[in-house]
C-alpha positions as CSV (number, residue, x, y, z in Angstrom):
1,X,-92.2,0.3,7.6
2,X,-96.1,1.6,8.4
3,X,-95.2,4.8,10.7
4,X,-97.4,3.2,13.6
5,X,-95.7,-0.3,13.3
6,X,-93.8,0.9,17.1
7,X,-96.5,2.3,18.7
8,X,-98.0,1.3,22.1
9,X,-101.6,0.8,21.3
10,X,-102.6,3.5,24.0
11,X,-100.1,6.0,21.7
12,X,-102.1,4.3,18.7
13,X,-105.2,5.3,20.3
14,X,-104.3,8.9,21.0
15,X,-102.3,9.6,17.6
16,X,-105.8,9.6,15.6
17,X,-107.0,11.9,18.3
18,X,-109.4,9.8,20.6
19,X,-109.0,9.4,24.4
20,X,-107.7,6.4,26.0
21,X,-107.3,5.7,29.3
22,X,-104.9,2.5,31.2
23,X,-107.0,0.6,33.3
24,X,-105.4,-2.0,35.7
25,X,-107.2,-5.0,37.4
26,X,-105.7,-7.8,39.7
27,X,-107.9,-11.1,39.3
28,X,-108.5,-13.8,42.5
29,X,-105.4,-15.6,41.8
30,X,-103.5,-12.4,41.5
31,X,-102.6,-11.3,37.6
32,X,-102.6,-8.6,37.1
33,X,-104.5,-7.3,34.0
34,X,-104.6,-4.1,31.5
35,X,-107.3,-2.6,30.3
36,X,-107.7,0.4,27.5
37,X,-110.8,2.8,28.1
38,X,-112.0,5.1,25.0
39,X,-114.7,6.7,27.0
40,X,-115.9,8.6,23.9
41,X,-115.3,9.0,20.2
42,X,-114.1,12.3,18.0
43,X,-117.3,13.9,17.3
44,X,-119.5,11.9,20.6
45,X,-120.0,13.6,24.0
46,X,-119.4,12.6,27.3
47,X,-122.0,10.7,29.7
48,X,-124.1,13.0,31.4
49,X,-126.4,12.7,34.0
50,X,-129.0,12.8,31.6
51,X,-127.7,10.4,29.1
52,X,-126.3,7.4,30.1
53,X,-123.3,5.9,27.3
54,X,-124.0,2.2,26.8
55,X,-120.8,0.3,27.6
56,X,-119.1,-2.5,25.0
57,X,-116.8,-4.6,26.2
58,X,-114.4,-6.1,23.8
59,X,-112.0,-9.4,24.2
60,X,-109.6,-10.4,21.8
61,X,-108.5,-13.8,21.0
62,X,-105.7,-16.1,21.0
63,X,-102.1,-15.0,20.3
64,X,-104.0,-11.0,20.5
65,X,-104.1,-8.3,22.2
66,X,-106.1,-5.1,22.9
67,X,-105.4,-4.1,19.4
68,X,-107.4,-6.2,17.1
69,X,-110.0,-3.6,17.8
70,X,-108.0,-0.5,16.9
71,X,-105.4,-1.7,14.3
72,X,-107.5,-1.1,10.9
73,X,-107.7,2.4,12.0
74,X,-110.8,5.0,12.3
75,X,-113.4,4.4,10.4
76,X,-112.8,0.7,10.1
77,X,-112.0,-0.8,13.4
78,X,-114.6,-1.7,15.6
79,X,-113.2,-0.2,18.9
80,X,-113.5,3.2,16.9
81,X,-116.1,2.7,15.2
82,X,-118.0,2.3,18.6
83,X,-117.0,5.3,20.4
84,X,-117.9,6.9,17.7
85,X,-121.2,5.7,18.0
86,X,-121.5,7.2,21.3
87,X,-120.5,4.1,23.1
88,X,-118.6,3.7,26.3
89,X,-115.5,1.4,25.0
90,X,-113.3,-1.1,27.3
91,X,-111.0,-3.5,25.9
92,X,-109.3,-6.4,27.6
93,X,-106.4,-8.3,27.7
94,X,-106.3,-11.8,28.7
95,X,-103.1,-12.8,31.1
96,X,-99.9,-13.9,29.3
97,X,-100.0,-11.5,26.9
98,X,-97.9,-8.4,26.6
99,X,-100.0,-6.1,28.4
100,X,-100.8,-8.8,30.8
101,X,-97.6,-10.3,32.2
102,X,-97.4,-9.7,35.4
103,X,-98.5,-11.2,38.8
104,X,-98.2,-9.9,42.7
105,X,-96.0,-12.9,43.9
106,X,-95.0,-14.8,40.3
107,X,-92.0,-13.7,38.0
108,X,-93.2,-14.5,34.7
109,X,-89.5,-14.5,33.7
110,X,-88.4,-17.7,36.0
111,X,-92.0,-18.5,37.6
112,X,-93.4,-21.4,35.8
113,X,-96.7,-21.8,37.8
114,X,-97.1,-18.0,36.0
115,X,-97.9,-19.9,32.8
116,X,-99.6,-22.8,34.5
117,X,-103.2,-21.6,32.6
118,X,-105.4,-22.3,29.7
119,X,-108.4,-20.5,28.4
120,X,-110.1,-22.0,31.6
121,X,-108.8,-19.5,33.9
122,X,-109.1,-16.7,31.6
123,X,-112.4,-17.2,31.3
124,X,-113.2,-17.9,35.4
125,X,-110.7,-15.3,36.5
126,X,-110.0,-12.9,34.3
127,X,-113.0,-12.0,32.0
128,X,-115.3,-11.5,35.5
129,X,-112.8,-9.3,36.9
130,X,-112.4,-7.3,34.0
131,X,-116.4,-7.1,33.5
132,X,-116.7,-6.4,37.8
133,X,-114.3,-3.4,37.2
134,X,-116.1,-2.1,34.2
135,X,-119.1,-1.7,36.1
136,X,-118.0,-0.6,39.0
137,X,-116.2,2.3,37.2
138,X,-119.4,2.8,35.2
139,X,-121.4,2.6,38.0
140,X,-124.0,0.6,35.8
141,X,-125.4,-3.0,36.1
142,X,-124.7,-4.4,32.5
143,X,-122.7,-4.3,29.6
144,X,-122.8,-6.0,25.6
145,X,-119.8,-8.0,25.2
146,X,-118.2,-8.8,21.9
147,X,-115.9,-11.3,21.8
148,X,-113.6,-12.9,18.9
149,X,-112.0,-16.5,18.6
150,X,-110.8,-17.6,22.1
151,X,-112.5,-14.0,23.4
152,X,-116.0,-16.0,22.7
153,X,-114.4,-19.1,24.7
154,X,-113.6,-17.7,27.6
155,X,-117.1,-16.2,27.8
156,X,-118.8,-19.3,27.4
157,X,-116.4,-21.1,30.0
158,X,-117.1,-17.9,32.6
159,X,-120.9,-18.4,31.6
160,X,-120.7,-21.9,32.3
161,X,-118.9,-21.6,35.7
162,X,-120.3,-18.6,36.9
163,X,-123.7,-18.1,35.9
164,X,-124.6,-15.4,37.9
165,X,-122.8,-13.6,35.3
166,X,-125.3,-13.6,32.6
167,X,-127.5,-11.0,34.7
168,X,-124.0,-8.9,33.9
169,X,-124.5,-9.2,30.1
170,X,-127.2,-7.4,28.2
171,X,-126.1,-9.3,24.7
172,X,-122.9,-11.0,23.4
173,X,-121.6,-11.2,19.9
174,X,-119.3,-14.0,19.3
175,X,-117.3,-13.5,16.1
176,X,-115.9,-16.9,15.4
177,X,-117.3,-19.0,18.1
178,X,-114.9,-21.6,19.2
179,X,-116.2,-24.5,21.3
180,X,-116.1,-27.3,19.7
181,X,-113.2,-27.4,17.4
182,X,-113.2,-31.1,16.1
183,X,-113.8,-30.0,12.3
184,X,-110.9,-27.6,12.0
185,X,-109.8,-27.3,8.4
186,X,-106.5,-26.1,7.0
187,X,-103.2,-27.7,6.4
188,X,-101.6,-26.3,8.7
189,X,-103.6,-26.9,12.0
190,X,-104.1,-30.8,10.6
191,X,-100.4,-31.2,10.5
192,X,-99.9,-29.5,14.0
193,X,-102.6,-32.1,15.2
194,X,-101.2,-34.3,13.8
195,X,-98.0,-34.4,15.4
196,X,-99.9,-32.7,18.9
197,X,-97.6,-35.7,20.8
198,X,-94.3,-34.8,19.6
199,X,-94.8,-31.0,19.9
200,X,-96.1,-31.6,23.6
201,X,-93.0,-33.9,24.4
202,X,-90.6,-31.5,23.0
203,X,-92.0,-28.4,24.6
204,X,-92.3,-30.0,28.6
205,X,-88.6,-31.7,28.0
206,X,-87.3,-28.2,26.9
207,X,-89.2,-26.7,29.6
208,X,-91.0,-24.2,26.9
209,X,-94.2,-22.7,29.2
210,X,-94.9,-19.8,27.2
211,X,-95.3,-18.3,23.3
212,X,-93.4,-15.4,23.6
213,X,-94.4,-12.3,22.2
214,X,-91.3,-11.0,19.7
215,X,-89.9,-14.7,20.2
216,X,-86.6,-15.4,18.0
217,X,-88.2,-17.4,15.7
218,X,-91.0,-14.1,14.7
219,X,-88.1,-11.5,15.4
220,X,-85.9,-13.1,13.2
221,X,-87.9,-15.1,10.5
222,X,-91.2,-13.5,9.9
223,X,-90.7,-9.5,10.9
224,X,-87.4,-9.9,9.2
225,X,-88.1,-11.6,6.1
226,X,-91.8,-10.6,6.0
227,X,-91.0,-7.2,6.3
228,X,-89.4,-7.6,3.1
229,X,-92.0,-5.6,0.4
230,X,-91.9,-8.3,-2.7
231,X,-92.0,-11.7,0.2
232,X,-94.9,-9.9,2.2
233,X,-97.4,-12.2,-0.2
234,X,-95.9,-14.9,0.5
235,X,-96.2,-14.4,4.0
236,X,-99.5,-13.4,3.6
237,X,-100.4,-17.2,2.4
238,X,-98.7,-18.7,5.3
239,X,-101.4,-17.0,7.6
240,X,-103.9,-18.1,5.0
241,X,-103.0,-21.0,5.6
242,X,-104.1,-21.4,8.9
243,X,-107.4,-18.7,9.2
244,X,-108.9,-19.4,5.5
245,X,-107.6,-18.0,2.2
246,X,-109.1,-14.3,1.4
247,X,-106.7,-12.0,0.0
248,X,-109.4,-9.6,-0.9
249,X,-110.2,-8.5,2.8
250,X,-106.5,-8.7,3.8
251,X,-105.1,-4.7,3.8
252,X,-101.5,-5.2,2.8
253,X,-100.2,-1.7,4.4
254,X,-101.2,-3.3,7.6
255,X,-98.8,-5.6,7.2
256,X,-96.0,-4.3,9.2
257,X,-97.9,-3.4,11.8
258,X,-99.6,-7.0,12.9
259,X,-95.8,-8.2,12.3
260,X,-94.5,-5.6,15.1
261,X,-97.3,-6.9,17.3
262,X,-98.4,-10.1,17.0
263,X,-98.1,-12.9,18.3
264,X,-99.3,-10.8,21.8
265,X,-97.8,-13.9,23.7
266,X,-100.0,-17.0,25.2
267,X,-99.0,-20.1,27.9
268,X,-98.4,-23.3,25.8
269,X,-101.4,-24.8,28.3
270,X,-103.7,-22.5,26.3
271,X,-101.9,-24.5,23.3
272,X,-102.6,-27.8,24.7
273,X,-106.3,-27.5,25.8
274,X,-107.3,-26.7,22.4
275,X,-105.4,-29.7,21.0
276,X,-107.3,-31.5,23.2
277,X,-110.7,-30.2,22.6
278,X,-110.3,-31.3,18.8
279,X,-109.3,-34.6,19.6
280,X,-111.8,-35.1,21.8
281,X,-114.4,-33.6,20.1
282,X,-116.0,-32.3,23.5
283,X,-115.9,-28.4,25.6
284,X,-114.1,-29.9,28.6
285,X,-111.5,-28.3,30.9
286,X,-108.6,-29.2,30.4
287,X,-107.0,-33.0,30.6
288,X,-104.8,-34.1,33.4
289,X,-104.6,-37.1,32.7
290,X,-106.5,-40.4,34.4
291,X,-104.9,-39.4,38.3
292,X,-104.3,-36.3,37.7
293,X,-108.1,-35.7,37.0
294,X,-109.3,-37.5,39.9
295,X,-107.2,-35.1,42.1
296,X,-108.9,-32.4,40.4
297,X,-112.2,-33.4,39.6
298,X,-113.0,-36.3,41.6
299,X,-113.5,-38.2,38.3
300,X,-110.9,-39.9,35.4
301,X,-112.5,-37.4,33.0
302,X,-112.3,-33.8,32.7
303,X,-115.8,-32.6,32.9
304,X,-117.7,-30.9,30.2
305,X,-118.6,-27.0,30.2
306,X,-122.1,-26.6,31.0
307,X,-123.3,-24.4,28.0
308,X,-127.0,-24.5,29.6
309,X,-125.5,-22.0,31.7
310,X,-125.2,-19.7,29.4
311,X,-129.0,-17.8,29.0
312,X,-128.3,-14.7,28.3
313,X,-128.9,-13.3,24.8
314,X,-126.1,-14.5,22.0
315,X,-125.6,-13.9,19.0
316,X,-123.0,-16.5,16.8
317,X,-121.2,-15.2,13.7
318,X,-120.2,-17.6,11.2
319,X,-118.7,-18.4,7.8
320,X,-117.8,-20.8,5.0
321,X,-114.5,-20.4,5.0
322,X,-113.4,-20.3,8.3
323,X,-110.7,-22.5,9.0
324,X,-111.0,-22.2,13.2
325,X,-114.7,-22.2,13.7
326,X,-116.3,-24.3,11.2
327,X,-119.9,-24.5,10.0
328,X,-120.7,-27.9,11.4
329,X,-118.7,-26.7,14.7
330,X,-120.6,-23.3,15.0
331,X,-124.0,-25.3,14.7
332,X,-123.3,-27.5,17.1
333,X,-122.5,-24.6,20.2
334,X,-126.0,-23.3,18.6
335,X,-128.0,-26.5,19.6
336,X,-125.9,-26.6,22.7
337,X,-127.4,-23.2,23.8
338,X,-130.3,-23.0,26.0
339,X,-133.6,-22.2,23.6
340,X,-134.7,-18.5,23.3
341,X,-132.3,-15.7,23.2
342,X,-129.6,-17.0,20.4
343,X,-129.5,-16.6,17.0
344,X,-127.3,-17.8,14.2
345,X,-125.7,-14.7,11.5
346,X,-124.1,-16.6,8.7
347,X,-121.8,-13.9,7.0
348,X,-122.7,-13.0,3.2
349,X,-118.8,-12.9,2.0
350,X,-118.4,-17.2,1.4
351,X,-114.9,-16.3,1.8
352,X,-114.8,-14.7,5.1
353,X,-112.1,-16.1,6.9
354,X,-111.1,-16.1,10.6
355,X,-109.2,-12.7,10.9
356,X,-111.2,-11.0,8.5
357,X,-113.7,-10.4,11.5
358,X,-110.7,-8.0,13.3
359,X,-109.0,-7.0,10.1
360,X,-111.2,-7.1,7.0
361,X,-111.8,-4.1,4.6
362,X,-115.5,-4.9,4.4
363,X,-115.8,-5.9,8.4
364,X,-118.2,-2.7,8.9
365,X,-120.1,-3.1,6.1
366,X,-120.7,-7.0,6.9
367,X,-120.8,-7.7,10.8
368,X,-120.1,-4.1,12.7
369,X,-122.9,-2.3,10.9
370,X,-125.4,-6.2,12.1
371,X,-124.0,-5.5,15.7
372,X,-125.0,-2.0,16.3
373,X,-128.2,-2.1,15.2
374,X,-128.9,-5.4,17.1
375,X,-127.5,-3.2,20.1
376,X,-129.7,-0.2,19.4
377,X,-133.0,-2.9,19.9
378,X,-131.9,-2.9,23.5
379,X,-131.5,0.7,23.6
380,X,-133.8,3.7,24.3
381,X,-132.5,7.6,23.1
382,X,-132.8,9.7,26.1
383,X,-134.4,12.6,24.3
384,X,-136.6,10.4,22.1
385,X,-138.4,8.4,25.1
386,X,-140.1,10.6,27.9
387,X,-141.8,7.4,29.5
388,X,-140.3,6.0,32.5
389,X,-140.2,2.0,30.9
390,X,-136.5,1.4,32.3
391,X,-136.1,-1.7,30.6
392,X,-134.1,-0.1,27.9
393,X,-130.4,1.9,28.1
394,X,-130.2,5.4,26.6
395,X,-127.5,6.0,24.2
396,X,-125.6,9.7,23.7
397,X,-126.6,11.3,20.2
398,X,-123.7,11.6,17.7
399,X,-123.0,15.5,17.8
């Protein structure tokens, strides 16, 4: 067993000797949300009130947490790899998962209207409240946000909702965009679609609302089994199976660690939505049926995001072999996006798969290394630029 499998993420955090902070935040409809702050790296310095850090924020995606960004360990996570940078690092948690569960009037625990969410209200409740925080606690009037998987949904859906909130963003990086999702590949998630009717039956006449994190069928099959040294392969493949095969990027020694934490938890509606969006082929909110839609919407369809709404500047991360966020799908959000400020990064690895962005070897070298020094064209050093052109953000030198 890896001697951080236990480990809270905040005790992760702190065992390799950076600071980090609990944030809470309580949304409109009244989750409460945690947050981890790493206001600065090992060797970077604190904000002064001459240098002013740039802040990243950082959303993880379905079945995740906060520690997608911290896992892989300094060096080779992003999160670190940030502060270290001189960056001023906050890291979300979208409700329902295990740093998330919690509500001012709703019991997770025997409250069903708890779980009664998809990625639709993560991204109109909780992604601006966790942004509004940010900057209030910053005190500053934007941020770059980095999102992965359903962490690039929920931006789009609070973009497409809320516009107001682009003049909030100074860039985003979506690693695996997820939108449209009708040309999923993979055994796995075909065979899941397939049978989308049955599993949606079973789960509303057992009264299932949530994917619970440490469920019996994780506890007992996969971190049993799987933490078993000579079947940890085999296991391997089975998560292959569903994010695209790449055994190079995968670090085995990590193993017991993603078993001890994931899945982070998610409401089956998040489930359900998605199903929906690759049968329908369309971003929509989610379906309530013919009646149930005209109660909502006022029409018998659920309407379509409005990705016009979504100007400010993006940046899509794509790959081959990507079984989540496909080529053709990845394209598609691209022409969807307003003209101007977005731009397409293909990754050079044809295998790249969907985790590898969070958990691959070579994830600095290919897509972290691309993201900071996009970030750095919308920065200014404070010592290097005596004019008073505020257009730009000054960034703490690495001491």
């Amino acid at each position: 067993m890896h001697k951080l499998a236990g480990y809270d993420i905040a005790d992760f955090i702190r065992y390799y000797g950076y600071p980090c902070e609990t944030h809470e935040v309580i949304t409109e409809d009244k989750y409460i949300l945690t947050m981890h702050h790493i206001p600065h790296g090992k060797k970077s310095k604190m904000a002064t009130e001459n240098c002013t850090k740039p802040v990243v924020f950082l959303q993880h995606g379905m079945f995740s947490y906060s520690g997608d960004w911290f896992i892989s360990g300094p060096g080779k996570a992003f999160g670190f790899i940030l502060a270290d940078a001189g960056y001023d690092v906050w890291v979300g948690n979208a409700r329902g998962n295990k740093h998330s569960r919690d509500h001012l009037t709703l019991d997770p625990n025997i409250d069903s209207a708890f779980w009664d969410f998809s990625f639709h209200e993560i991204g109109y409740y909780d992604i601006p409240a966790m942004i509004d925080h940010v900057l209030m606690h910053t005190q500053q009037e934007r941020l770059f946000y980095v999102g992965h998987s359903q962490g690039t949904t929920v931006y789009y859906v609070m973009l497409s909702e809320r516009p107001e909130y682009n003049d909030k963003i100074i860039a985003q990086y979506s690693l695996s965009p997820i939108a449209f999702v009708s040309h999923l590949f993979g055994p796995m998630l075909r065979m899941l679609t397939y049978f989308e009717k049955v599993i949606k039956f079973s789960v509303d006449l057992l009264n299932i609302h949530e994917l619970k994190h440490n469920n019996i069928i994780f506890k007992y099959f996969f971190h049993k089994f799987c933490s078993t040294h000579f079947v940890q392969e085999l296991c391997a493949r089975e998560i292959f199976s569903v994010t695209g095969h790449n055994p190079k990027e995968f670090n085995m020694t990590l193993f017991p660690v993603l078993l001890a934490n994931y899945p982070a938890g998610c409401s089956i509606k998040q489930l359900k939505h998605f199903s929906q969006e690759v049968k329908s082929g369309n971003f929509e909110q989610y379906d309530y049926g013919y009646l149930g839609n005209m109660v909502k919407y006022h029409d018998h369809f659920p309407p379509s995001y409005k990705l016009s709404n979504v100007k400010a500047p993006i940046y899509l991360f794509c790959s081959g072999n990507d079984y989540l966020s496909s080529l053709k799908d990845v394209k598609r959000l691209y022409w969807s996006l307003p003209d101007g400020k977005k731009h397409l990064w293909k990754v050079e690895d044809e295998m790249w798969n969907h985790i590898d962005y969070v958990f691959g070897i070579h994830a600095k070298d290919l897509v972290y290394d691309k993201i900071m020094k996009s970030m750095k064209t919308y920065l200014k050093y404070n010592d290097d630029d005596d004019d008073d052109d505020d257009d730009g953000l000054s960034l703490c030198k690495v001491t």
